[in-house]
N, C-alpha and C positions, 0 to 999 in steps of 0.2 A: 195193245201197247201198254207198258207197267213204266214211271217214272218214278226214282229212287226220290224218296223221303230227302228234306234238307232240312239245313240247321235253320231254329230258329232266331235268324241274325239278317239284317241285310235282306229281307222277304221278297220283296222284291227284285232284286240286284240276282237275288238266286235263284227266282222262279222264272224269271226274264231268259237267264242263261242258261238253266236246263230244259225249257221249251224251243230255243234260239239252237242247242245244239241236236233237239230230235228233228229240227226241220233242214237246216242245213246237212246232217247226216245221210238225209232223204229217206229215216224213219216213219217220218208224217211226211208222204208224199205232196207235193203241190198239188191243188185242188182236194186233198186231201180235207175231212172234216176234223178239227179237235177236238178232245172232250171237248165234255161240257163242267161249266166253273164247279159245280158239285165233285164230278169226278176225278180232277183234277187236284179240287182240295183234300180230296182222300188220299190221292195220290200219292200227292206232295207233303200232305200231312201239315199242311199251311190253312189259313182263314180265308177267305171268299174273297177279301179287300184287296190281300195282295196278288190274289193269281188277277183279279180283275184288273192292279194298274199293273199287271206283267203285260196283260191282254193286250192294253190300250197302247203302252210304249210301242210291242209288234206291229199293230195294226199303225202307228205311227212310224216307222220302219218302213210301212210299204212290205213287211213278209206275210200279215196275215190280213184280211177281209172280212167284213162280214158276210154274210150268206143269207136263208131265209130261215131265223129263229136260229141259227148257230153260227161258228166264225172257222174258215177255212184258210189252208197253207194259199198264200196266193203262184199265181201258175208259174212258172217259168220265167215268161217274157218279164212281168212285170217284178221278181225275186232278183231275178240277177243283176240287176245293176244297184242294187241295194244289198245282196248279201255280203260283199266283200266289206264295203263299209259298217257295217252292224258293230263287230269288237269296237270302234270307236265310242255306239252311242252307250255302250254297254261298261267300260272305262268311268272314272270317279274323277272328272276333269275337275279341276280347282276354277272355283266362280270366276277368279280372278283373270282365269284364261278365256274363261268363253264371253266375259264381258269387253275385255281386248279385242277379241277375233269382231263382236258384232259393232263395237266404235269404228274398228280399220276398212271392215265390208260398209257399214251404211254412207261414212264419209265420202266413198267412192260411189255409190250407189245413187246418194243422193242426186249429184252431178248430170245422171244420167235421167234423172227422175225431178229437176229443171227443165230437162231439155226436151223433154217427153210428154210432161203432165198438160191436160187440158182439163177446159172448167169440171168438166165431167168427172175427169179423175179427182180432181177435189174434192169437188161435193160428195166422190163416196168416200172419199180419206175422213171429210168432216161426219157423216152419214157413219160411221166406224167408229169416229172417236165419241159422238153423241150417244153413244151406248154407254160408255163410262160411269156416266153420271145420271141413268136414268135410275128413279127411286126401286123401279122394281129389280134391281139387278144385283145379283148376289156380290161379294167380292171372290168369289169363287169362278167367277163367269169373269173376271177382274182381265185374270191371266189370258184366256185367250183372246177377250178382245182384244189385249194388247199384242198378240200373237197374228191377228189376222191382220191389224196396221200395219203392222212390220210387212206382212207379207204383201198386202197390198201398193207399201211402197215399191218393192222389188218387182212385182209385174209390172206394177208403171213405167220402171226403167226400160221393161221394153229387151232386156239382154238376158238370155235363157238358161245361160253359165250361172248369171249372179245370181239368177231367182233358185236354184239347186243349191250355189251356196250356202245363201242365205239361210234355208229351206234346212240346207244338215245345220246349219250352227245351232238354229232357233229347237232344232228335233235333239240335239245332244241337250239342250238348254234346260229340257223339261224334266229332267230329274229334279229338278227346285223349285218347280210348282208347289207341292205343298207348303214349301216358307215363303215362297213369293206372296200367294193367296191370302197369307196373314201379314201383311206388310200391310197394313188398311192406310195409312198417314199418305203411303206413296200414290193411293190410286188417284188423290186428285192434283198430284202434282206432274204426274207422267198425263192427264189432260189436258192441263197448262200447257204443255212442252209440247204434245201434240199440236193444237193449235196454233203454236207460234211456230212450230215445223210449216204446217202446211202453211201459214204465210207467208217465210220466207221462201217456199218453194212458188209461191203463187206471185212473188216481186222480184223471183229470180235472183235472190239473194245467199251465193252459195255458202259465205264466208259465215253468215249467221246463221245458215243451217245447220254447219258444221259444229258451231259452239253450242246450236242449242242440242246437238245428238250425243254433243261429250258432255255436256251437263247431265242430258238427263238419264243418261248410261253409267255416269258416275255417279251422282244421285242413288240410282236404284239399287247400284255395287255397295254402296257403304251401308246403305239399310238392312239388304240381308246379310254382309259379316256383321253387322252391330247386331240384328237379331239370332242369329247363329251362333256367335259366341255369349249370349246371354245365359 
Protein backbone atom coordinates (compact mmCIF):
# COMPACT_ATOMS: atom_id res chain seq x y z
CA UNK A 1 0.00 0.00 0.00
CA UNK A 2 1.58 3.70 -1.18
CA UNK A 3 -0.04 6.87 0.71
CA UNK A 4 0.26 10.31 -1.08
CA UNK A 5 2.70 12.80 0.51
CA UNK A 6 0.73 15.89 2.41
CA UNK A 7 1.09 19.24 2.94
CA UNK A 8 3.18 20.40 5.59
CA UNK A 9 0.25 22.17 7.51
CA UNK A 10 -2.21 20.75 9.92
CA UNK A 11 0.19 17.32 10.39
CA UNK A 12 -1.81 15.78 12.11
CA UNK A 13 -5.37 16.71 11.04
CA UNK A 14 -3.89 15.29 7.55
CA UNK A 15 -2.13 12.29 8.52
CA UNK A 16 -5.38 11.35 10.90
CA UNK A 17 -7.45 11.69 7.56
CA UNK A 18 -5.37 10.00 5.01
CA UNK A 19 -4.91 6.95 7.32
CA UNK A 20 -8.81 7.28 8.48
CA UNK A 21 -9.85 7.10 4.74
CA UNK A 22 -7.31 3.95 3.71
CA UNK A 23 -9.19 2.11 6.35
CA UNK A 24 -12.65 2.95 5.91
CA UNK A 25 -12.10 2.38 2.01
CA UNK A 26 -11.26 -1.20 3.22
CA UNK A 27 -7.69 -0.52 1.71
CA UNK A 28 -6.11 -1.51 5.15
CA UNK A 29 -8.41 -4.31 5.80
CA UNK A 30 -9.59 -4.91 9.65
CA UNK A 31 -7.10 -6.94 11.33
CA UNK A 32 -5.11 -5.73 8.88
CA UNK A 33 -1.34 -4.68 10.22
CA UNK A 34 -0.28 -0.87 9.47
CA UNK A 35 3.00 0.35 8.54
CA UNK A 36 5.10 1.01 10.79
CA UNK A 37 5.72 4.76 12.10
CA UNK A 38 9.10 4.83 9.89
CA UNK A 39 7.17 3.76 6.96
CA UNK A 40 4.63 5.71 7.24
CA UNK A 41 6.84 8.79 7.68
CA UNK A 42 8.31 8.09 4.32
CA UNK A 43 5.34 7.77 3.14
CA UNK A 44 3.59 10.64 4.12
CA UNK A 45 6.74 12.63 3.94
CA UNK A 46 5.75 13.95 7.46
CA UNK A 47 8.12 13.57 11.08
CA UNK A 48 7.59 10.54 13.36
CA UNK A 49 5.54 12.92 16.09
CA UNK A 50 2.71 13.55 13.93
CA UNK A 51 2.00 10.14 12.38
CA UNK A 52 2.46 8.95 16.08
CA UNK A 53 -0.44 11.54 17.48
CA UNK A 54 -2.45 10.50 14.09
CA UNK A 55 -1.85 6.88 15.76
CA UNK A 56 -3.05 7.66 18.98
CA UNK A 57 -6.21 9.83 18.00
CA UNK A 58 -7.31 6.24 15.80
CA UNK A 59 -6.52 4.10 18.37
CA UNK A 60 -8.64 6.64 20.48
CA UNK A 61 -11.51 6.23 17.88
CA UNK A 62 -11.72 2.71 18.61
CA UNK A 63 -10.49 1.97 14.64
CA UNK A 64 -6.94 0.92 15.24
CA UNK A 65 -5.38 -1.43 18.11
CA UNK A 66 -2.36 -2.39 19.17
CA UNK A 67 -1.14 -5.68 18.43
CA UNK A 68 2.16 -7.51 19.51
CA UNK A 69 5.15 -4.92 18.58
CA UNK A 70 2.70 -3.22 15.82
CA UNK A 71 -0.84 -1.55 15.62
CA UNK A 72 -3.67 -3.00 13.56
CA UNK A 73 -7.13 -1.89 11.64
CA UNK A 74 -9.41 -3.03 14.44
CA UNK A 75 -12.02 -5.99 13.29
CA UNK A 76 -15.37 -5.27 12.22
CA UNK A 77 -17.41 -5.73 15.23
CA UNK A 78 -15.58 -3.49 17.16
CA UNK A 79 -14.94 -0.51 13.77
CA UNK A 80 -18.49 -0.23 13.18
CA UNK A 81 -20.15 1.50 15.51
CA UNK A 82 -17.32 4.00 15.66
CA UNK A 83 -16.72 4.51 11.95
CA UNK A 84 -19.73 6.50 11.10
CA UNK A 85 -18.85 8.77 13.91
CA UNK A 86 -15.13 9.43 13.07
CA UNK A 87 -15.67 12.70 10.42
CA UNK A 88 -16.95 14.29 13.75
CA UNK A 89 -13.74 13.64 15.73
CA UNK A 90 -11.70 14.58 12.73
CA UNK A 91 -13.90 18.31 12.25
CA UNK A 92 -12.07 21.62 13.96
CA UNK A 93 -14.90 21.86 16.66
CA UNK A 94 -14.55 25.53 18.27
CA UNK A 95 -13.49 24.90 22.42
CA UNK A 96 -16.34 26.76 22.91
CA UNK A 97 -18.73 24.08 21.80
CA UNK A 98 -17.31 21.10 23.19
CA UNK A 99 -17.04 22.87 26.55
CA UNK A 100 -20.85 23.54 26.33
CA UNK A 101 -21.66 20.04 25.21
CA UNK A 102 -19.53 18.72 28.51
CA UNK A 103 -21.15 21.48 31.16
CA UNK A 104 -25.02 20.17 29.67
CA UNK A 105 -23.80 16.24 29.84
CA UNK A 106 -22.09 16.41 33.41
CA UNK A 107 -24.92 18.48 34.88
CA UNK A 108 -27.14 15.72 34.01
CA UNK A 109 -24.84 13.14 34.71
CA UNK A 110 -24.04 14.26 37.79
CA UNK A 111 -27.74 13.57 39.14
CA UNK A 112 -27.39 10.12 38.34
CA UNK A 113 -23.89 9.82 39.89
CA UNK A 114 -25.75 11.07 43.55
CA UNK A 115 -27.94 8.45 43.19
CA UNK A 116 -25.48 5.87 42.36
CA UNK A 117 -22.15 6.61 44.05
CA UNK A 118 -21.01 4.50 47.09
CA UNK A 119 -18.21 4.92 49.51
CA UNK A 120 -16.31 2.86 47.25
CA UNK A 121 -16.95 4.83 44.24
CA UNK A 122 -15.55 7.90 46.03
CA UNK A 123 -12.60 6.78 47.33
CA UNK A 124 -11.56 5.90 43.74
CA UNK A 125 -12.97 9.48 42.42
CA UNK A 126 -10.58 10.77 45.52
CA UNK A 127 -7.84 7.79 44.68
CA UNK A 128 -8.01 9.71 40.71
CA UNK A 129 -7.95 13.10 41.79
CA UNK A 130 -4.92 12.24 44.26
CA UNK A 131 -2.74 11.82 41.28
CA UNK A 132 -3.00 15.34 40.46
CA UNK A 133 -0.82 16.61 42.78
CA UNK A 134 1.51 13.87 43.31
CA UNK A 135 5.21 15.50 42.96
CA UNK A 136 6.34 12.87 40.58
CA UNK A 137 3.66 13.64 38.02
CA UNK A 138 4.26 15.38 34.85
CA UNK A 139 1.61 18.14 33.81
CA UNK A 140 1.59 16.08 30.90
CA UNK A 141 -0.01 13.01 32.56
CA UNK A 142 -2.20 16.53 33.93
CA UNK A 143 -4.79 15.79 30.99
CA UNK A 144 -5.52 12.50 31.30
CA UNK A 145 -5.90 12.19 34.67
CA UNK A 146 -8.49 14.60 34.32
CA UNK A 147 -9.72 12.58 31.50
CA UNK A 148 -10.18 9.28 33.62
CA UNK A 149 -12.25 11.50 36.50
CA UNK A 150 -14.48 12.57 33.96
CA UNK A 151 -14.89 9.19 32.86
CA UNK A 152 -15.00 7.65 36.09
CA UNK A 153 -17.83 9.85 36.99
CA UNK A 154 -19.94 8.70 33.91
CA UNK A 155 -19.64 4.77 35.01
CA UNK A 156 -20.70 5.67 38.38
CA UNK A 157 -23.86 7.01 36.93
CA UNK A 158 -24.55 3.55 36.08
CA UNK A 159 -26.49 4.58 32.34
CA UNK A 160 -24.40 3.21 29.41
CA UNK A 161 -25.85 5.90 26.77
CA UNK A 162 -24.27 8.64 28.99
CA UNK A 163 -21.00 6.92 29.62
CA UNK A 164 -20.72 6.70 25.23
CA UNK A 165 -21.57 10.18 25.32
CA UNK A 166 -19.45 11.33 27.43
CA UNK A 167 -16.82 9.02 26.13
CA UNK A 168 -17.37 10.88 22.29
CA UNK A 169 -17.31 14.55 23.76
CA UNK A 170 -14.21 13.86 25.94
CA UNK A 171 -12.63 11.75 22.48
CA UNK A 172 -13.42 14.91 20.13
CA UNK A 173 -12.07 16.99 23.21
CA UNK A 174 -8.41 15.72 22.68
CA UNK A 175 -7.38 17.65 19.86
CA UNK A 176 -6.39 20.41 22.80
CA UNK A 177 -4.40 18.29 24.68
CA UNK A 178 -1.26 19.82 23.73
CA UNK A 179 -2.52 23.44 25.08
CA UNK A 180 -4.41 22.09 27.74
CA UNK A 181 -1.08 20.21 29.01
CA UNK A 182 0.44 23.77 29.24
CA UNK A 183 -2.27 25.48 31.13
CA UNK A 184 0.14 24.61 34.57
CA UNK A 185 -1.89 27.52 36.81
CA UNK A 186 -5.22 25.30 36.12
CA UNK A 187 -3.92 21.95 37.23
CA UNK A 188 -4.43 22.81 40.89
CA UNK A 189 -7.49 24.47 40.51
CA UNK A 190 -9.55 21.74 38.55
CA UNK A 191 -8.09 19.54 42.10
CA UNK A 192 -9.93 22.05 44.20
CA UNK A 193 -13.00 21.55 42.06
CA UNK A 194 -12.62 17.99 42.04
CA UNK A 195 -12.78 17.65 45.62
CA UNK A 196 -15.49 19.62 46.37
CA UNK A 197 -17.34 17.65 43.37
CA UNK A 198 -16.87 14.65 45.09
CA UNK A 199 -18.36 16.13 48.31
CA UNK A 200 -20.98 17.42 47.14
CA UNK A 201 -21.73 14.29 45.54
CA UNK A 202 -21.09 12.45 48.86
CA UNK A 203 -23.78 15.10 50.88
CA UNK A 204 -26.00 14.63 47.91
CA UNK A 205 -25.84 18.04 47.04
CA UNK A 206 -26.96 18.27 43.61
CA UNK A 207 -27.39 22.06 43.29
CA UNK A 208 -23.69 22.60 44.34
CA UNK A 209 -22.46 20.05 42.15
CA UNK A 210 -23.86 21.70 39.47
CA UNK A 211 -22.21 25.20 40.19
CA UNK A 212 -19.09 23.55 41.08
CA UNK A 213 -19.05 21.70 37.26
CA UNK A 214 -19.80 25.24 35.58
CA UNK A 215 -17.21 26.81 37.41
CA UNK A 216 -14.80 24.58 36.82
CA UNK A 217 -15.65 24.12 33.04
CA UNK A 218 -15.77 27.71 32.72
CA UNK A 219 -12.60 28.29 34.47
CA UNK A 220 -10.66 25.85 32.21
CA UNK A 221 -12.59 27.56 28.88
CA UNK A 222 -11.16 30.89 29.54
CA UNK A 223 -7.58 29.73 30.11
CA UNK A 224 -7.18 28.00 27.09
CA UNK A 225 -8.92 31.06 24.73
CA UNK A 226 -6.61 33.31 27.01
CA UNK A 227 -3.69 30.99 26.19
CA UNK A 228 -4.67 30.51 22.48
CA UNK A 229 -4.96 33.89 21.68
CA UNK A 230 -1.74 34.75 23.18
Amino acid sequence: MVFEKVQKSSLTDRVTNKIYEKIVSGEIAPGERLPSETELSEQLGVGRPAIREAINRLIGLGLVMRGDYTMIVAPNSAMSARAGLTPLFLEKWEGRDLYQARILIEEDLVELVIENATATDLERLRSINAKMIEKHMSERSYYDVDMEFHACLAEISGNQIMVEISRIVNDMFQRYKPQVEQLYEVQHATYHDHELLIQAIENSDLAEARIIIQRSFTGSEKALKDFTDQ
